[in-house]
VOGU-3710 file (C-alpha; in Angstrom, 3 decimals, decimal comma):
1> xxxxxxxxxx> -8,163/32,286/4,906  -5,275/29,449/5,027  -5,797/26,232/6,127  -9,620/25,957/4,499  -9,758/22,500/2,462  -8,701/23,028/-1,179  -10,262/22,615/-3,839  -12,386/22,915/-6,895  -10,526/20,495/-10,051  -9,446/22,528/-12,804
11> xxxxxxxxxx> -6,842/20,183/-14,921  -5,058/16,984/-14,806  -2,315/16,434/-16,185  -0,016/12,889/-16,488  3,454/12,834/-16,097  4,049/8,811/-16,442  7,055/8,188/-18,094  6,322/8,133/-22,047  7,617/4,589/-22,870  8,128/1,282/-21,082
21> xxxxxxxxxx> 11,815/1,521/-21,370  12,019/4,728/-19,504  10,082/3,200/-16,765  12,765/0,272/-16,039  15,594/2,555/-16,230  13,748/4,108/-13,134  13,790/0,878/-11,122  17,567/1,178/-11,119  18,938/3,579/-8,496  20,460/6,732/-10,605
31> xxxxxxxxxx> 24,251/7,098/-10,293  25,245/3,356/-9,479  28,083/1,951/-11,077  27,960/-0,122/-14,035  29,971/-3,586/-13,085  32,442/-4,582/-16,023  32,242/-7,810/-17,568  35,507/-9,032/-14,995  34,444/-6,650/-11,462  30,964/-8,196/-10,531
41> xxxxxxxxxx> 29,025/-6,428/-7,511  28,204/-8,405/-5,233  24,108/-8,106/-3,530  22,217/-9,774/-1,748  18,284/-11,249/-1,955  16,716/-11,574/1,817  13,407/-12,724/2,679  12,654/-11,609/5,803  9,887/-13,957/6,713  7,324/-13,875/9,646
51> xxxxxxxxxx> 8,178/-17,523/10,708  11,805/-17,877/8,805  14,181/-15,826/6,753  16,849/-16,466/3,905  19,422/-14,857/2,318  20,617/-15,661/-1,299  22,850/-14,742/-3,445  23,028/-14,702/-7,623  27,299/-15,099/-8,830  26,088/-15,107/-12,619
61> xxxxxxxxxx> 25,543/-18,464/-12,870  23,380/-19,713/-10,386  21,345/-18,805/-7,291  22,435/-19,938/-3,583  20,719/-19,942/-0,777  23,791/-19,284/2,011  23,413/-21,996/4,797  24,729/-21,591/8,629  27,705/-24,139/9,797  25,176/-26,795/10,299
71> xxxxxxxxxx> 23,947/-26,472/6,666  20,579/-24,893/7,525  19,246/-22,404/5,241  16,224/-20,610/7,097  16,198/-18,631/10,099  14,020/-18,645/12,285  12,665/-15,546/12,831  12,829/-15,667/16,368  14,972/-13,743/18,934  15,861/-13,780/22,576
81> xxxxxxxxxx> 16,594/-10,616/24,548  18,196/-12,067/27,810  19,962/-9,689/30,435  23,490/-10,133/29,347  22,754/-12,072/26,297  20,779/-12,149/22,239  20,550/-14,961/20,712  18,675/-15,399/16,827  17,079/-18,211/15,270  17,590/-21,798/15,670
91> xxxxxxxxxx> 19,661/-20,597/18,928  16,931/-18,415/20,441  13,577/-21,389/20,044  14,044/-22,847/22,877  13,788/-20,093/25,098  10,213/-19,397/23,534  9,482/-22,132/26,096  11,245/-21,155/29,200  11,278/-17,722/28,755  8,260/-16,310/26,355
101> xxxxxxxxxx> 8,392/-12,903/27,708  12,155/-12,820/26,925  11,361/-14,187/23,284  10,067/-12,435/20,375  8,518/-14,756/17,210  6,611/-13,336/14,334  7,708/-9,778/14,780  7,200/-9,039/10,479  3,176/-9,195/12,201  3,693/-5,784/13,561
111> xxxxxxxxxx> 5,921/-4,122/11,223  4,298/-0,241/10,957  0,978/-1,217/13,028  -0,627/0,051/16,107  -0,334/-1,463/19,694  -4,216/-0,982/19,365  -4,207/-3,841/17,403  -2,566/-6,521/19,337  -3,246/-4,818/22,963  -5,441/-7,868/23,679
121> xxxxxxxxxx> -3,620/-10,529/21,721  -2,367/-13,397/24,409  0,232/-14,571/22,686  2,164/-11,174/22,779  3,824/-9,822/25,771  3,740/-5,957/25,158  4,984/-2,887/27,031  2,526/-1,006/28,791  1,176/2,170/26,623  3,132/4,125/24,712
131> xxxxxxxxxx> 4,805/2,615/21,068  4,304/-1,047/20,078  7,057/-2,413/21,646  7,839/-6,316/23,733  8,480/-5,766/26,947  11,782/-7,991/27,769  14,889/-8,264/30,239  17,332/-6,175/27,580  14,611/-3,483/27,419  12,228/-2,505/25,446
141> xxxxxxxxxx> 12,060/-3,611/21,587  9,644/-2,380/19,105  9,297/-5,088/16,138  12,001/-2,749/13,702  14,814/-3,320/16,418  13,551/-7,342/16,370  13,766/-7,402/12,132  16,886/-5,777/12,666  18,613/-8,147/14,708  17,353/-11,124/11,890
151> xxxxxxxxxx> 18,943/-9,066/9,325  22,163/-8,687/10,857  22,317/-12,132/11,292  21,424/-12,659/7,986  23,889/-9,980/7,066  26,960/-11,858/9,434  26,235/-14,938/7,059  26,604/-13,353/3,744  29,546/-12,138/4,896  31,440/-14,967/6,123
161> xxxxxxxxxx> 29,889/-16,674/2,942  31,465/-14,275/-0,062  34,076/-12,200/-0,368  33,926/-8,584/-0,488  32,386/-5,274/-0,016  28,114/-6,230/-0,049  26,879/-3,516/-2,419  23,390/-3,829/-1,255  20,233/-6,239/-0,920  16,771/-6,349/-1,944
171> xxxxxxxxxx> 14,428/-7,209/0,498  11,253/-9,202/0,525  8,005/-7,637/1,379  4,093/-8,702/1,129  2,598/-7,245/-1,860  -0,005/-5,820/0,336  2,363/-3,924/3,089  1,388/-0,688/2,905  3,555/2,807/3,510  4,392/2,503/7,121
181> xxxxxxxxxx> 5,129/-1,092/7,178  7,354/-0,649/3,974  8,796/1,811/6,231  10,069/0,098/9,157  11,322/-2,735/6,777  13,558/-0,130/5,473  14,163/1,472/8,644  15,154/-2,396/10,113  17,370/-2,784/7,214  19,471/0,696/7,933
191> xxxxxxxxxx> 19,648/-0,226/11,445  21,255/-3,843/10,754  23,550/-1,497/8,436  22,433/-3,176/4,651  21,880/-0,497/1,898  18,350/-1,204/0,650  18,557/-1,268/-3,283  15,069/-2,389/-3,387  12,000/-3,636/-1,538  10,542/-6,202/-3,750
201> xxxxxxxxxx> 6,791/-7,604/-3,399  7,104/-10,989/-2,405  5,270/-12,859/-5,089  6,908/-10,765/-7,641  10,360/-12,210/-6,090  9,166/-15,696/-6,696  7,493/-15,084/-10,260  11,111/-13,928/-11,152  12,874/-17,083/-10,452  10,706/-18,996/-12,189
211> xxxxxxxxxx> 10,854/-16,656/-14,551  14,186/-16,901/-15,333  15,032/-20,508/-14,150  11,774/-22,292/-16,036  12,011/-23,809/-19,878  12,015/-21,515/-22,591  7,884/-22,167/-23,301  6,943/-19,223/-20,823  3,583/-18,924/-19,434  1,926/-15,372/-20,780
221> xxxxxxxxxx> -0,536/-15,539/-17,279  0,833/-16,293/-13,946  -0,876/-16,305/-10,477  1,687/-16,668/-7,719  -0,150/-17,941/-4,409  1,881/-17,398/-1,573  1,146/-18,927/1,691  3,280/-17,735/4,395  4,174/-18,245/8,178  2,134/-15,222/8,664
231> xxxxxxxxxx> 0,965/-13,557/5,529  -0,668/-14,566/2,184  -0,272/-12,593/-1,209  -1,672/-13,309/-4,616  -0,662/-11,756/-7,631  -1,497/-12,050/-11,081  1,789/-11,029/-13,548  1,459/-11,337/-17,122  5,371/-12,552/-18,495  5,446/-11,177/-22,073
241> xxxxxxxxxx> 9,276/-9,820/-24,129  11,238/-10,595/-21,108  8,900/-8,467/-18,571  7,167/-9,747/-15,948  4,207/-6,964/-15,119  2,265/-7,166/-12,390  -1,561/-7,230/-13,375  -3,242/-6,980/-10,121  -1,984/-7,701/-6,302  -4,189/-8,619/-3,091
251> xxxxxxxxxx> -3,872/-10,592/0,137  -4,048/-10,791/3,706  -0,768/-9,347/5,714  -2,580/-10,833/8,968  -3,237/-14,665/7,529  -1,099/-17,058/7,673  0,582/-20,352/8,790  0,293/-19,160/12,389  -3,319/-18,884/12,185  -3,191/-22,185/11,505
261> xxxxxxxxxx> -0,850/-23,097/14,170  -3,420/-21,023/16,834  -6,170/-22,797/15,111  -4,942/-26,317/16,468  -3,621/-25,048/19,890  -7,276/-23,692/20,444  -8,999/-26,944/19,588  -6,390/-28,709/22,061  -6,640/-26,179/24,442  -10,813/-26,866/24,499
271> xxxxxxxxxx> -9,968/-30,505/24,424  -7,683/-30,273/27,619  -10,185/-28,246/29,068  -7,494/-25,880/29,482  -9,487/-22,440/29,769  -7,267/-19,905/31,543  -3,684/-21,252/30,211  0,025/-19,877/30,848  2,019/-18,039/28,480  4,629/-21,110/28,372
281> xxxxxxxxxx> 1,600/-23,769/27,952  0,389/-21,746/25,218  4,348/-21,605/23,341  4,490/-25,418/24,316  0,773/-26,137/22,226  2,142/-23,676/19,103  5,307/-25,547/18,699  3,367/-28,506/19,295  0,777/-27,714/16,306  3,467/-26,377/14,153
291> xxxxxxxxxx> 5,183/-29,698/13,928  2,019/-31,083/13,592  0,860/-29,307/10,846  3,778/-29,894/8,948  3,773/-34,329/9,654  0,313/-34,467/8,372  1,621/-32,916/5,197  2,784/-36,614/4,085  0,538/-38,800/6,842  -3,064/-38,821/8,088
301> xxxxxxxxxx> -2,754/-38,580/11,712  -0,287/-37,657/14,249  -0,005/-37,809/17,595  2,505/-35,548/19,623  4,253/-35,725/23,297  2,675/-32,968/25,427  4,363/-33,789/29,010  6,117/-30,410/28,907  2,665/-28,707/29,315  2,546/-30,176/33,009
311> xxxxxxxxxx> -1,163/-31,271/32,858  -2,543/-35,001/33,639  -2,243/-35,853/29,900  0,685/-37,534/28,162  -0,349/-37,087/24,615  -2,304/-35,322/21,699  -3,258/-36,640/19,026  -4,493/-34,677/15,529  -5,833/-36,286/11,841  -5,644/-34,533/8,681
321> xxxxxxxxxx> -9,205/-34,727/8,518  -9,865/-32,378/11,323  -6,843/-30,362/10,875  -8,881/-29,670/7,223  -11,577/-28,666/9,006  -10,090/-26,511/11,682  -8,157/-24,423/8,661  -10,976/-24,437/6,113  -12,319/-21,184/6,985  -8,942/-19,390/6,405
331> xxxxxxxxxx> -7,942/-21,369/3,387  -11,336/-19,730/2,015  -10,188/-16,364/2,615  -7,327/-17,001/0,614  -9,465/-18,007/-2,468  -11,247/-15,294/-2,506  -8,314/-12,897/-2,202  -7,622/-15,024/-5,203  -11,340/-14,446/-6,561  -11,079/-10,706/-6,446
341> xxxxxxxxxx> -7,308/-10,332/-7,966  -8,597/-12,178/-10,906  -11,757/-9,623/-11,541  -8,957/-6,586/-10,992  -6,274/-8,327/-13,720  -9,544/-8,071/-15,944  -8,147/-12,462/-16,955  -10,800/-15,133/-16,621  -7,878/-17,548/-16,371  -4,338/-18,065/-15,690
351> xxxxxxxxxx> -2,072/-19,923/-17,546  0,309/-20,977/-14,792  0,289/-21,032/-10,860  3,248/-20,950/-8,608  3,387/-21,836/-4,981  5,109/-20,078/-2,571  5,242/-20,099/1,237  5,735/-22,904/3,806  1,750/-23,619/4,266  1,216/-24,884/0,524
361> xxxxxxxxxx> 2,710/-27,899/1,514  -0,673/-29,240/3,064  -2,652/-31,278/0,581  -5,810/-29,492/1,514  -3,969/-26,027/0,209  -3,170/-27,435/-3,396  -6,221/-29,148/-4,182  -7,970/-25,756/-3,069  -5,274/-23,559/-5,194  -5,815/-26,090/-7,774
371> xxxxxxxxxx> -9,824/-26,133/-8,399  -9,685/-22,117/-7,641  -7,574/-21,772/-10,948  -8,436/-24,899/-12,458  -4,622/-25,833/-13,065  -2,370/-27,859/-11,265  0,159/-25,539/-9,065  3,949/-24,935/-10,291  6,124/-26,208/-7,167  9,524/-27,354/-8,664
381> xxxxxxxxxx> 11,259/-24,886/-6,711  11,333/-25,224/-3,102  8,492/-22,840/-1,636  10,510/-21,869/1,156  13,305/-20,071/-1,151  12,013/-18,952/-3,960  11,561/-15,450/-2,461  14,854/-15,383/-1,482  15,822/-16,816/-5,175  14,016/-14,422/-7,244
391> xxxxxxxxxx> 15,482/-11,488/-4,855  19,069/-11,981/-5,341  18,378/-12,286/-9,181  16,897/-9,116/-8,701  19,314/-7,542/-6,579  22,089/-8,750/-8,917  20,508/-6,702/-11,699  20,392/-3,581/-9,669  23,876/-3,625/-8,911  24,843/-3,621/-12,438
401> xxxxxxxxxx> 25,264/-7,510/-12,983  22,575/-7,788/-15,621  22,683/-10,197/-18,190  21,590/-10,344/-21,357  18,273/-11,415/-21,212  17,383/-11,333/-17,731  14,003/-9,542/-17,162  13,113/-6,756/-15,086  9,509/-6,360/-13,569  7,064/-3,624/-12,797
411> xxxxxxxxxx> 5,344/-3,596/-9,333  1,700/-2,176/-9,056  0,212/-0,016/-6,225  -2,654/-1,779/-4,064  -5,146/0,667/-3,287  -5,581/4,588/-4,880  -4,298/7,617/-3,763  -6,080/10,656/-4,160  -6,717/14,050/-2,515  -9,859/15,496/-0,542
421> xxxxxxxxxx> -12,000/18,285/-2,820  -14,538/20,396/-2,047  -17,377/19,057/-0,574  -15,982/16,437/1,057  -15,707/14,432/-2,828  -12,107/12,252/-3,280  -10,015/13,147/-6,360  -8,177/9,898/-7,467  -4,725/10,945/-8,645  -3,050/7,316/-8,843
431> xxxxxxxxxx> -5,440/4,834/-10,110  -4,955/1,200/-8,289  -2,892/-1,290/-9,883  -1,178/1,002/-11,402  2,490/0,202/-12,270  5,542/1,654/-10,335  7,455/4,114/-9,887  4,729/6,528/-11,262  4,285/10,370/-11,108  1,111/11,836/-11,676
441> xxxxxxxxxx> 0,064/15,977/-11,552  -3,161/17,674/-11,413  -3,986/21,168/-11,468  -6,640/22,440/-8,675  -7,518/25,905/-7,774  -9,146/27,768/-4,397  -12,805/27,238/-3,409  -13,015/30,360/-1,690  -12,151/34,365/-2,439  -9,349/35,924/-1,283
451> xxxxxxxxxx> -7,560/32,084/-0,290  -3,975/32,415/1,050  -3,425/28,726/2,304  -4,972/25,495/1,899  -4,890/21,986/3,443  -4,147/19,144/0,918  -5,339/15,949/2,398  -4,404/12,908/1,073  -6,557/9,871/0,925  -6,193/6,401/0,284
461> xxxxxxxxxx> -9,116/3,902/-1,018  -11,659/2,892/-3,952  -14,793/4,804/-2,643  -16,407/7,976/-3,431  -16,481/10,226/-0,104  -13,999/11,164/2,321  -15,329/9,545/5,026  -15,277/5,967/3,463  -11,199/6,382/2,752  -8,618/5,765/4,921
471> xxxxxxxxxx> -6,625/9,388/5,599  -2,552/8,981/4,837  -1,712/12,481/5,532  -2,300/16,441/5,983  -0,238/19,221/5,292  -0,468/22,741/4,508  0,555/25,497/1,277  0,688/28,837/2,203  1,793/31,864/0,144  -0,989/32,413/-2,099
481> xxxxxxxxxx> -1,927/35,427/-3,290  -5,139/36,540/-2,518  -7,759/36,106/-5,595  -10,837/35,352/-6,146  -12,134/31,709/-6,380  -10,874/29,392/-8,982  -8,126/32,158/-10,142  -5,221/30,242/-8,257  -3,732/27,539/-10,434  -2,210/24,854/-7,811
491> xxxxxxxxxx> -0,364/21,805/-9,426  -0,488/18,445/-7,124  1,917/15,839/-7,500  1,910/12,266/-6,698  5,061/10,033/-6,629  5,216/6,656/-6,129  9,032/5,199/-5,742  10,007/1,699/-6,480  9,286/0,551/-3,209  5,655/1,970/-3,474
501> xxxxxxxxxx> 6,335/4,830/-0,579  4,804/7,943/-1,314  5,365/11,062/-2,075  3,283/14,643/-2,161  3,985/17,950/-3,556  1,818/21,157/-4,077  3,278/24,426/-5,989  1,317/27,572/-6,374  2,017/28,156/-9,941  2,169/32,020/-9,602
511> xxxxxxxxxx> 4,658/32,769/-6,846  6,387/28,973/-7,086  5,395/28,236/-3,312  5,631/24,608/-2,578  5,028/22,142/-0,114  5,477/18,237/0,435  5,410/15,201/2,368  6,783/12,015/2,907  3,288/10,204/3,938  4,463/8,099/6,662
521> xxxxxxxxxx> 1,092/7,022/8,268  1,479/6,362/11,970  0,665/2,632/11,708  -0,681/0,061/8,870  -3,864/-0,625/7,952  -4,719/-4,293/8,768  -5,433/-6,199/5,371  -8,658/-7,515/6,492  -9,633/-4,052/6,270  -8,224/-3,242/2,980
531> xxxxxxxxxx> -9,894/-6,166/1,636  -13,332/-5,043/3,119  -12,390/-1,807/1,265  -12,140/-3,413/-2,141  -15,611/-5,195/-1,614  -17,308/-2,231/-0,646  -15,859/-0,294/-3,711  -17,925/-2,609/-5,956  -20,760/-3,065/-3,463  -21,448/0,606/-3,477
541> xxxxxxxxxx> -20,568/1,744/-6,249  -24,239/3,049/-7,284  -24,585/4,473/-3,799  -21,228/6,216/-4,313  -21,853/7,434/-7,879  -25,078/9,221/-6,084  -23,484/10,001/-3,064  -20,810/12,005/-5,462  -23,272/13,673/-7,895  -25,335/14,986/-4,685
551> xxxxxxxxxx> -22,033/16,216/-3,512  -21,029/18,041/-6,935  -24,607/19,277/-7,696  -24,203/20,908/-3,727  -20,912/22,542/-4,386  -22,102/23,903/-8,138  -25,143/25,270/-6,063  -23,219/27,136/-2,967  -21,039/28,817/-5,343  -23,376/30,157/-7,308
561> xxxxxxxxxx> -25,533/31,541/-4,204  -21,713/32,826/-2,726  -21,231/34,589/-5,766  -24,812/36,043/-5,893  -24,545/37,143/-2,768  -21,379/38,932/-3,068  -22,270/40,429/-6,041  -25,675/41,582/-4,741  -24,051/43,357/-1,671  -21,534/45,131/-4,068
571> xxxxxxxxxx> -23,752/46,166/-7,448  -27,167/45,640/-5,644  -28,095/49,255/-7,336  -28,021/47,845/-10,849  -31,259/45,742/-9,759  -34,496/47,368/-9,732  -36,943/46,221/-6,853  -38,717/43,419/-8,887  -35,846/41,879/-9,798  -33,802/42,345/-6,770
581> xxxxxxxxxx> -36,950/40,381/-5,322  -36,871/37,855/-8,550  -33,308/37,486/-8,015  -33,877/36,767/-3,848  -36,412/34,475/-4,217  -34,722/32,334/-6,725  -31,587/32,193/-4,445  -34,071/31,416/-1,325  -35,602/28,077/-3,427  -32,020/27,281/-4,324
591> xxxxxxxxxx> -30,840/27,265/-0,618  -33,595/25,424/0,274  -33,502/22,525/-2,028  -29,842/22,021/-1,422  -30,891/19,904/1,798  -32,626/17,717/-0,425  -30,677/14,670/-1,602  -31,897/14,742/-4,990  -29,103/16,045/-7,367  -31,202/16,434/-10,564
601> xxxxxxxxxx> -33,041/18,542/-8,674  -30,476/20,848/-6,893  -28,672/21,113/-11,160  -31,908/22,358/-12,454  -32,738/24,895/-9,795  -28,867/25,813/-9,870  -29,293/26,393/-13,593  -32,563/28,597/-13,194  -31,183/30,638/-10,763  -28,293/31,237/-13,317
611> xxxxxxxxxx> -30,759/32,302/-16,168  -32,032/34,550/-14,123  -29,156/36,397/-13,000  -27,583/36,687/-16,880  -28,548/39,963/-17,196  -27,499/41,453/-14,192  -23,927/39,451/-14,838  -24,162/41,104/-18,091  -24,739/44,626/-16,343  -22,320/44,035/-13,633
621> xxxxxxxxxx> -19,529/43,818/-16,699  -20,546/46,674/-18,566  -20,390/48,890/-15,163  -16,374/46,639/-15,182  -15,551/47,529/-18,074  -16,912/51,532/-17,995  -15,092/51,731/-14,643  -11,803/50,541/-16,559  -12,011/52,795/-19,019  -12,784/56,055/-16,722
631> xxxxxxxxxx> -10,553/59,102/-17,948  -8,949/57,061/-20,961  -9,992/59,522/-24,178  -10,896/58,165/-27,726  -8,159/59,652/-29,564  -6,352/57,488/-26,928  -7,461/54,447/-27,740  -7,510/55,396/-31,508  -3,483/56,288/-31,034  -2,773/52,804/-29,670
641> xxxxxxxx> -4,800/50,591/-32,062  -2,784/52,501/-34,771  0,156/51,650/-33,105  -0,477/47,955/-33,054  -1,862/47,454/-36,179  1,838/49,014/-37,277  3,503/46,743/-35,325  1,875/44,026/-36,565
//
């Protein structure tokens, strides 16, 4: 019978690590060097940004952002794919103009997602079917060969920057990436040719060098806001004997600065009356609004140059004021991103906020970040590096480099992993928020007799059933031996690495047959979703509770008419005709109530049908044990309890 779903829960078992230190020794990778006090390693901190990127580097004593030959530090994150020619960055903008289709912006967006996603989205020019991938003159590139190319710029600069062999980098994600976007930011970094030490939640990065770099009076609650070109992450770390642990993570992978940016080209575009426009009028209006955006940061109104859009209008102009209330809506999503990390760190308040990301600059975003938490924001640092800060001083430490006193930090995981079970009921085997790397086992046995393969499923998401959680990943065990129900002992095990990618094993205890998986989901799950998740996890919680007592009461209820069945066709004689009849008509109530969806209901016929079969279980083990001991003598048995009461 392989490949029927598993699983009835017989144990758990937790195999954290059994003290805090032995979890930070697992954030470094086993068998690296340790640097001597006079032979530093050298690594890298990137933040590979949806609008720009950094790279920084820690040399003991301080933290520098590397700058190009004209002294810039970011990147754009912007590439152009010409016939005979790339170009990155500052180099590759203006051809977002004159050649969109050429020029990929914003690529971090569609890290591990589905073309199904953007297959409509205007300001994208994809290939036709098939992977997600731009369609340009040097071929096709999916968005891991884009983040490469920024990397191995960013990579070229390190280089001509310091000297000697780079031992490695830790790279920037958003706390809420899940597997498969986590994956092609690895995947990016391999192809540019950097050895990944460590992907690092973004937030995290920047709660680290503040961390380190702030006064010696340390904040014990910190909420790090980070408002990015195109994602937002909040986290809530609590800072306590040099640790910075991660309390609770959540966030929007598809919000960002660029929303804003589309925001204001859409109100121009309705103000020019501009209904059907071009690809390049559309590029002109973003880098029109982006520069917009950023003036009324220190003025009230602005008014930009918009010739280069080719229309019978010379000029735009924007205030703050409306700018306010063409973001408002978004900024609102952020605060309550903010709203529901709070309620999962279990804090009523924080007792510092940082600001990270580009888009905090706008008034309207502090005041909002500052009545949502009821403290002024932390900014000393400039928002735009302080990912790329608190990554090198990370990386640093990973290498080998780490001083005394320099903290270490434990990540969380977003949303929980679990298995399917029988009945279509989740099994939660990693709790959200809890802190990485973790490992955690649990026992499960066969739902059906004579079992010789199973399907473990594994599921990711807050809610009860099945079909409410978002499916990671199937694969099959095969190799065990045929028993009856619940006699196979199957141990499950969930890892969680550093970088929060996942990994599943199942071994049949008996024989030792085993089988894993890597889950690498085919694309991400967007973060609006995963939000919506969350909210529904509290919003149905009674419903769920119900939903999963129906479904247990159910199971409890099949197996016992399976195993009355089975053991009616095989010791039917030991019934005599009225209770053969008893017996039936019991099991025919039972089988009928189960379509009810009233689980109190289905457990107390379940139970009364068990009453009355006790004493036909209790007759179907004498006639066991009487057929065991056919042909064995007495004196037999009276020779070999001798014998052990000698031995003992």
């Amino acid at each position: 019978m392989a490949g029927d779903v598993l699983f009835v829960q017989a144990a758990g078992r937790d195999t954290r690590p059994g003290s805090l230190t032995m979890v930070l020794l697992q954030i470094s990778e086993p068998g690296e060097p340790t640097a001597s006090h006079h032979s530093r390693q050298i690594a890298l901190g990137i933040d590979l940004g949806t609008t720009n990127s950094l790279v920084a580097h820690f040399d003991g004593t301080e933290t520098q952002v590397l700058k190009d030959d004209a002294g810039r530090a970011a990147l754009p994150s912007v590439v152009y794919f010409g016939s005979d020619d790339t170009k990155i960055g500052y180099a590759a903008e203006p051809f977002s103009v004159t050649e969109p289709a050429n020029t990929v912006a914003s690529a971090k967006r569609l890290l591990g997602r589905a073309r199904e996603e953007f297959a409509d989205d205007p300001y994208l020019t994809l290939t036709q079917g098939g992977a997600l991938a731009f369609s340009t003159a040097a071929g096709d590139k999916t968005p891991v060969e884009v983040s490469s190319t920024i990397l191995s710029a960013l990579k070229c600069r390190a280089e001509q920057h310091l000297s000697g062999n780079i031992a490695g980098a830790v790279i920037t994600v958003p706390a809420y990436f899940d597997d498969a976007q986590r994956q092609a930011t690895r995947q990016a970094a391999e192809l540019s040719g950097i050895r990944v030490l460590r992907l690092l939640n973004e937030p995290t990065a920047a709660a680290v060098a503040y961390g380190l770099d702030a006064d010696a009076e340390e904040a014990s609650i910190l909420a790090v806001y980070d408002l990015g070109g195109g994602t937002f992450d909040i986290s809530i770390l609590r800072m306590r004997e040099g640790l910075f642990e991660v309390l609770a993570t959540g966030g929007d992978s598809a919000l960002g600065g660029d929303d804003f940016d589309r925001a204001i080209t859409d109100f121009w575009l309705a103000e020019l009356g501009l209904t059907q426009p071009s690809a390049i009028q559309r590029r002109v209006l973003l880098g029109l609004a982006r520069s917009a955006k950023e003036t009324l940061s220190a003025q009230q109104e602005v008014t930009m140059d918009c010739r280069a859009l080719d229309i019978d209008c010379a000029e735009l102009s924007l205030s703050r004021e409306v700018l306010e209330g063409l973001v408002g809506s978004l900024i609102d999503r952020t605060l309550q991103a903010c709203d529901v990390a709070l309620l999962d760190a279990e804090v009523d308040s924080v007792d510092r906020v940082v600001l990270v990301g580009g888009a905090t600059r706008m008034p309207r975003v502090r005041a909002a970040v500052t009545e949502c938490f009821g403290r002024e924001p932390l900014c000393r640092l400039d928002p735009d590096q302080v990912v790329a800060m608190g990554a090198a001083r990370q990386a640093d430490v990973l290498v080998g480099n780490r001083g005394e006193g320099e903290a270490l930090l434990l990540d969380v995981i977003p949303l929980s992993l679990g298995l399917e079970t029988y009945g279509g009921l989740v099994e939660k085997i990693i709790e959200r928020n809890s802190t990485i790397p973790v490992a955690r086992a649990q026992e499960f046995t066969t739902a059906r007799d004579g079992q010789t393969g199973l399907v473990v499923h594994v599921l990711q998401g807050e809610r009860e059933r099945v079909e409410d959680c978002r499916s990671l990943a199937r694969f099959e065990l095969t190799g065990i031996p045929p028993m009856v129900a619940g006699a196979a002992r199957i141990e499950v095990t969930f890892r969680v690495d550093a970088d929060g990618i996942l990994e599943v094993t199942a071994v049949e205890q008996l024989t030792g047959a085993r089988s894993e998986v890597i889950v690498k989901p085919a694309f991400g799950l967007d973060e609006t979703q995963i939000t919506e998740m969350l909210k529904a996890s509290y919003e149905f919680a009674a419903e769920d509770m119900t939903a999963r007592q129906l479904a247990e009461a159910r199971v409890e209820g099949e197996a016992l008419l399976a195993g009355l069945q089975s053991a009616m066709s095989q010791d039917g004689d030991l019934l005599v005709v009225d209770e053969a009849q008893h017996l039936k008509e019991g099991m025919q109530a039972l089988e009928g109530i189960l379509a009810a969806d009233d689980p109190q209901a289905i457990r107390e016929m379940t139970e009364q049908v068990g009453r009355v079969s006790e004493d036909f279980a209790a007759r179907r083990m004498d006639r066991s044990i009487q057929s065991a001991l056919k042909g064995v003598s007495l004196t037999s048995l009276d020779a070999d309890q001798t014998e052990e009461r000698s031995d003992s």
